[in-house]
N, C-alpha and C positions, 0 to 999 in steps of 0.2 A: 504493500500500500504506500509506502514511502515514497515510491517515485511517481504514481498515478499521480494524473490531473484531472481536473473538471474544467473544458474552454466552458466557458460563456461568453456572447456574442452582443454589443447592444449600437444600440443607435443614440447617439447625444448632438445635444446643442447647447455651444459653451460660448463666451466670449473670451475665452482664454486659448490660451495656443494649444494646440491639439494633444501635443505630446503631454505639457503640464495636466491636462484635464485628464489626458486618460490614466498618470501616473498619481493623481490623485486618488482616483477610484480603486488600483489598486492598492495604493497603499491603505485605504481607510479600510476596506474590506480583508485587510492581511494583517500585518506587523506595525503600520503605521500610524499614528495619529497627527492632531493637529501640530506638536511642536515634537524634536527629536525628546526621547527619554532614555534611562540609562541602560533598561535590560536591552534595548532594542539591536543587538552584536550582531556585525557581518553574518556570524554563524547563523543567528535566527534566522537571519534576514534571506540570507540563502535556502536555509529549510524550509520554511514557514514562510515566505515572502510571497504576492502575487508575482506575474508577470506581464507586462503589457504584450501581446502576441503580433496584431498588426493595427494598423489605421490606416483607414481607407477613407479620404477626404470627400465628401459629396458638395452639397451647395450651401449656401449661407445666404440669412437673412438680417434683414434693419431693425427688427424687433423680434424680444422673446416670444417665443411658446407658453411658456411658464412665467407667472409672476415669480417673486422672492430671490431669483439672481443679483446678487453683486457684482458687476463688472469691474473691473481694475480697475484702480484709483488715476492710473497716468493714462487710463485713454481716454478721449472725452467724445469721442462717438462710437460707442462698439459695434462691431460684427458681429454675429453669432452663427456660428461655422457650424455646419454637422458634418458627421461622421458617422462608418462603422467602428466599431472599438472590439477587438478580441481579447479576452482577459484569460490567464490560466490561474488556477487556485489548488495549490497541493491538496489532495484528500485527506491526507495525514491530518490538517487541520479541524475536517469537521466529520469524516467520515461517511462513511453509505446510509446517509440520516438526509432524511426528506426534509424536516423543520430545518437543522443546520445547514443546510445545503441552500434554502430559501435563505435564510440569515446571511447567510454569507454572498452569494449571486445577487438578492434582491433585498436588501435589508435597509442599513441607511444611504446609500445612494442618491435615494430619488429625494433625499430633503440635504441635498448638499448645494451650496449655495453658488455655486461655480459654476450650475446647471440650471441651462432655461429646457432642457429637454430633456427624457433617458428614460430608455424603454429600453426592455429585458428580447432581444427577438430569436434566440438559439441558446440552446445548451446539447453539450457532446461531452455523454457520461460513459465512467471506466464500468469494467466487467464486475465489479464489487458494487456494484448497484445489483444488478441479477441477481448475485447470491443473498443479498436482503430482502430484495424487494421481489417475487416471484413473477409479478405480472398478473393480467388478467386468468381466472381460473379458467372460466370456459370460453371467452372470446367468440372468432366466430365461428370456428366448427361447432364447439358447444352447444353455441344458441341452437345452431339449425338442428342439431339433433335434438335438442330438446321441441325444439318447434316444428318439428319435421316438413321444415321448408329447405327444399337445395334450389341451386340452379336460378333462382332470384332473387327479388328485395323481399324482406318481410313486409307484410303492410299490415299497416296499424293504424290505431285513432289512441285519442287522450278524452279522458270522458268530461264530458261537456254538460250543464253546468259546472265549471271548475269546482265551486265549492255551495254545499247549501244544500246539495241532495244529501236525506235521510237513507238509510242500510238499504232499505227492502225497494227503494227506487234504482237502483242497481240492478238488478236480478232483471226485468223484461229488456232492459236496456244490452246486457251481455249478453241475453236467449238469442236476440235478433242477430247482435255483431257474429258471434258463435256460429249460429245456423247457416250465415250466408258467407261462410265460409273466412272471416278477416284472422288474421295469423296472428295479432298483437293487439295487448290493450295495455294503456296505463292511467293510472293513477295524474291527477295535476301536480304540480309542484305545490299549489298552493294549500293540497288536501290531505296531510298524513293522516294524524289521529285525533282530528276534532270534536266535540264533545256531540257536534250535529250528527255524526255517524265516525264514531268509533272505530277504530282497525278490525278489531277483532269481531266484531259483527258484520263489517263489508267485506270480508277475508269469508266466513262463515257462507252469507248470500251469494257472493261471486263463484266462490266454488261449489258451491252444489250446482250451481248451473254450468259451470263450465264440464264439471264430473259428466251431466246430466245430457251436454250434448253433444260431448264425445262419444258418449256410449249409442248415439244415434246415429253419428257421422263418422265416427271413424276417428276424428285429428281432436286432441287437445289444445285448445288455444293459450298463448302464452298472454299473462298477467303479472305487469311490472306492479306490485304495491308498494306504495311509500311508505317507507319506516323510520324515513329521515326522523334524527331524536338525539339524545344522548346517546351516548356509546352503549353503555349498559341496555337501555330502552331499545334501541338498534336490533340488537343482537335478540332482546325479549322478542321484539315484531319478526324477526327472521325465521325465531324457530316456530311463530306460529302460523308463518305462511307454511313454511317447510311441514309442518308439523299435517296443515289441513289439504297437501297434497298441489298447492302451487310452485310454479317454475320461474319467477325472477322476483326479485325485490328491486327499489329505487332509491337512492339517497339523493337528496338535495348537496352538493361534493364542496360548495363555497361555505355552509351553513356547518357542515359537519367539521370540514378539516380533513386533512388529508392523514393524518395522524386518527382520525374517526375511520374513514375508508378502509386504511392501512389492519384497522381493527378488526372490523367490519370484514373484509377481504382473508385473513386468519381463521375467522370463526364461521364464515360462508358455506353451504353447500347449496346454493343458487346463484345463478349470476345476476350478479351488480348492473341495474341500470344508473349509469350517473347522467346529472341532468345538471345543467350549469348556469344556471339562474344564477343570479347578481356578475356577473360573467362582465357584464357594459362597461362597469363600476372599474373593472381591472385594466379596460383594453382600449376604447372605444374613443378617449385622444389618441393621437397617431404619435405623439410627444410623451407617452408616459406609458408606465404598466409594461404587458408583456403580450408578445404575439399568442394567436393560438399554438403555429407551434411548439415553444415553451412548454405551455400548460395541458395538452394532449399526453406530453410525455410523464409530465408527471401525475396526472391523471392514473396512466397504463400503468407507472410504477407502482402504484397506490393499491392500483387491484382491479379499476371500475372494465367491467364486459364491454360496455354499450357507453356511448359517449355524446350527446348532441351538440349538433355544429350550427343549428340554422339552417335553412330550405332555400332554393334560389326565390329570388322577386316576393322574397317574406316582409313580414311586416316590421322588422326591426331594422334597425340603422346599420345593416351590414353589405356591401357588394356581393355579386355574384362572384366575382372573382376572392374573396374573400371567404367565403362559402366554399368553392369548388378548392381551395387551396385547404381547408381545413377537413374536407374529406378524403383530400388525397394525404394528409400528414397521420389522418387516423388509420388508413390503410398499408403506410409504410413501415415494414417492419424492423423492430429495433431490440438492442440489449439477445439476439441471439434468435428472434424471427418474429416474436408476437406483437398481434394487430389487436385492436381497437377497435369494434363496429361503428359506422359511423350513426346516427339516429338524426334524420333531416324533419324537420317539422316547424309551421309556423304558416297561415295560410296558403299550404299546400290543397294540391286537389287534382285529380285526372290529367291535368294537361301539367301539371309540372314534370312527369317523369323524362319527356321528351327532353328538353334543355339539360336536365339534371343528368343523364346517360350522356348525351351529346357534352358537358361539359366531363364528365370524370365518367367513363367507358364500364363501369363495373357495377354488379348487382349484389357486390356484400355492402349493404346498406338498410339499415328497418326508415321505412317512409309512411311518418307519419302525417291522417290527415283529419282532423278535428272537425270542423265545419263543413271542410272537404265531402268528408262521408255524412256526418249526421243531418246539415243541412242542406242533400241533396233534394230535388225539389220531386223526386220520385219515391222516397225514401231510404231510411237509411241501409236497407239491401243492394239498393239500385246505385251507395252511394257505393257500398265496399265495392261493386261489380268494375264500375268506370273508374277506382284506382289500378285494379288488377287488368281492364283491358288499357287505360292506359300506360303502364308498364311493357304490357306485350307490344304494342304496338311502336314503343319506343326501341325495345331492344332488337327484334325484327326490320325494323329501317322503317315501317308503312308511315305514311304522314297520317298526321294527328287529326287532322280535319277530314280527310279523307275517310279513315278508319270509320268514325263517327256517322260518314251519312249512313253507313249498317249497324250502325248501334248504339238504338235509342238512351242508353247511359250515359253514353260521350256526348249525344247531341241536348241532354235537362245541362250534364255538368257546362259546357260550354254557355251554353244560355244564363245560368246562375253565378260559373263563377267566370268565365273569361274575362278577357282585359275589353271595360267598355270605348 
């Protein structure tokens, strides 16, 4: 371990000269502080010291990103230059520890006054992460064998009203998705264990009905439930999914900690849906926080199966290219091959699968559609049918409109939800 490194990769905007700013960063995040001290010896400093790796100068602007920079006293108009910056950090100092690892890559940094910008946007970890951290359990071969879906995207819905339905309003709502055949359901983020319907009563009604129409059809549908909670409480809501015969759990992954995950992931014998709500909060300047690829990875390290990324032309403040880069970081494999599923969701619906294939080529993906299916204007049969023939028809090459004038599901969803 002594001679492993962790690079980390970031983006900054400094009014200071490039080299001084990046040699700041590492020093404050290593051996150095604001003024020399006395333990601080060549030796440590060689041990335990960062490294700056390279800087790669980009463009510069007339005004910060960020408030609270101090500019140099002797300039009296600054620049503020950006850059890549690549940093090495010996392992020896904080070890195959997810929190220290965060401490040290993204800790005090982003409130150092040198900087009108700095974002976290790569990490490239040694092999002593794998032996800690094992990775996703079931991933995606897992899932599909659990959900005995190959050969495509899972499709799924999020149950709708988010929050406010009572237990036993559950039960016709899953009869229908179940029968007409949808491969995935979860839980909202915003619905663990509310006192309006309790885990362990919508655990109870969900599954007997899914029991009930497998035993009809043939296929078990998978049901992500939120357990998101304390660690302890986590771990209670797991065994009594596991306990009453369901195949995923959900955690909220910013609410719990990754150190909650990490727990979670130990004590699991179902896979982990993670869902990454307050996710904006992290990332969503382009001047601060950390890319998704970053936080994918430590996601996988954590444990989480299933990972959401956002839907193309969704409703949140993200690019398609932004979307399509962060299901392709969930499908590349890392730390010795393991992926990530990607989970795309956010006013999705039939005609997204076409652009979504056409921008990232592959069908290991669960594609969720909430409104998509339940407020289809034929109902919510007719909604699961036009996610599942819109898939086909994406991955087959047939145009999407075309498809549709033979199938009345394509042509309600076009009418309901197309772009007007």
């Amino acid at each position: 371990m002594s001679d492993e490194k962790v690079f980390a990769t970031y983006l900054i905007e400094t009014p200071y000269p490039l080299e001084k700013a990046a040699a700041i960063m590492a020093g404050e995040q290593s051996t150095g502080t604001f003024v020399a001290v006395p333990g601080e010896t060549p030796e440590l400093k060689a041990r335990h010291g960062a490294q700056v790796v390279s800087i790669e100068e980009l463009d510069s602007s007339d005004t910060p990103s960020l408030p609270g920079v101090i500019p140099p006293n002797d300039i009296e108009k600054p620049v503020y230059r950006r850059a890549i910056v690549k940093i090495s950090f010996p392992l020896i100092n904080f070890g195959p520890s997810i929190p220290n690892l965060l401490t040290t890559v993204a800790g005090n940094l982003y409130e150092l006054r040198e900087f009108s910008g700095l974002r976290l946007i790569d990490l490239e970890l040694p092999e002593a992460f794998k032996s800690r951290y094992p990775g996703p359990r079931f991933g995606l071969e897992g899932t599909r064998k659990l959900a005995g879906v190959y050969k495509r995207p899972l499709i799924g819905t999020i149950v709708k009203p988010s929050i406010g339905l009572k237990p036993e309003s559950y039960g016709p709502l899953v009869r229908v998705l179940a029968e007409a055949g949808l491969d995935f359901i979860k839980d909202d983020e915003l619905c663990a264990n509310p006192p309006v319907a309790p885990l362990i009563q919508r655990v109870q009604v969900i599954m007997d009905e899914i029991e009930r129409a497998a035993d009809s059809t043939g296929k078990k549908i998978m049901y992500a439930f939120n357990i998101t909670g304390d660690i302890d409480e986590m771990k209670r809501n797991h065994d009594i999914v596991l306990k009453a015969g369901g195949t995923c759990v959900m955690v909220s992954i910013n609410s719990v900690g990754y150190p909650g995950v990490t727990s979670l992931r130990q004590h699991s014998e179902l896979p982990i849906h993670g869902h990454r709500n307050q996710w904006g909060a992290m990332t969503r300047f382009p001047f601060l926080g950390m890319s998704f690829t970053v936080y994918q990875k430590l996601c996988r390290l954590a444990g989480v199966d299933h990972l959401h990324t956002n839907g193309l032309d969704s409703k949140f403040a993200e690019s398609n290219e932004s979307v399509s880069q962060s299901i392709r970081d969930c499908l590349t494999p890392m730390l010795g091959g393991y992926k990530v599923m990607p989970v795309l969701s956010s006013a999705q619906w039939a005609g997204s699968a076409a652009p979504t294939y056409s921008a990232v080529p592959s069908v290991d993906i669960i594609h969720l559609a909430g409104g998509g299916i339940l407020a289809h204007p034929d109902g919510i049969a007719e909604g699961v049918r036009s996610m599942q023939l819109g898939w086909e028809a994406a991955v087959q090459g047939i145009d999407f409109t075309t498809f549709a004038e033979s199938h009345p599901e394509l042509r309600s969803a076009i009418g309901a939800f197309g772009k007007k």
